[in-house]
N, C-alpha and C positions, 0 to 999 in steps of 0.2 A: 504494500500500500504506500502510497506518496506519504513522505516525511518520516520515514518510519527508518530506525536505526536495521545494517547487515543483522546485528543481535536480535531485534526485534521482529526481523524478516524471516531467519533461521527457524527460529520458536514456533512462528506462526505457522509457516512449514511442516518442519519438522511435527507437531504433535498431530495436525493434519492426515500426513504420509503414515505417520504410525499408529493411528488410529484403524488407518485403514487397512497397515498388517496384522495387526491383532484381530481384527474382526474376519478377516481372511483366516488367518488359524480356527479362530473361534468354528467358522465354519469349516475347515476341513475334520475338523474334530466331530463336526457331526458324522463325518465318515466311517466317525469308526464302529457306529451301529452294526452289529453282525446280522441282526433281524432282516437290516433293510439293506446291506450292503455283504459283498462276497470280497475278499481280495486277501491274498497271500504275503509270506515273509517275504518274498522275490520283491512284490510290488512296494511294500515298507520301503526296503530297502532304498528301491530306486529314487521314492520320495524324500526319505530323508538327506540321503547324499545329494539329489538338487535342491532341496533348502540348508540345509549345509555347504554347498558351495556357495550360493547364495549371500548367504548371513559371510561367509571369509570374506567373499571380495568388497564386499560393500563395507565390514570392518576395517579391509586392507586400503580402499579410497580415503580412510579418515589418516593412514599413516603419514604419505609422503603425499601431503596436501600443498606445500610447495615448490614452485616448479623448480626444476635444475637449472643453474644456472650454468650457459655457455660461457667459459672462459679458454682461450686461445693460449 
């Protein structure tokens, strides 16, 4: 929003986007009804290793958040 401090922009952001990964969880969790849903330890598997990669790289963006600097 106009006037509004990088800090205050982040926040705003930020609890935004993570609102809406946790209600994404929230919902995949409905999955795990056995009544209403079938799926195997192969399928786990595969899930949690792409929200785990996931969760790394998006951790690993907050590391080397600035940029390298070319010196000659």
């Amino acid at each position: 929003m106009k006037g509004e401090t990088k800090e205050q922009r982040f926040i705003r952001v930020a609890e935004r986007r993570i609102r809406r990964v946790l209600d994404s969880f929230r919902s995949l969790s409905q999955c795990s009804n056995k009544r209403m849903y079938n799926w195997d330890e192969k399928q786990l598997s595969r899930i949690w290793d792409a929200i785990d990669h996931a969760y790394e790289t998006c951790q690993d963006s907050y590391k080397n958040v600035e940029p390298e600097e070319f010196i000659l």
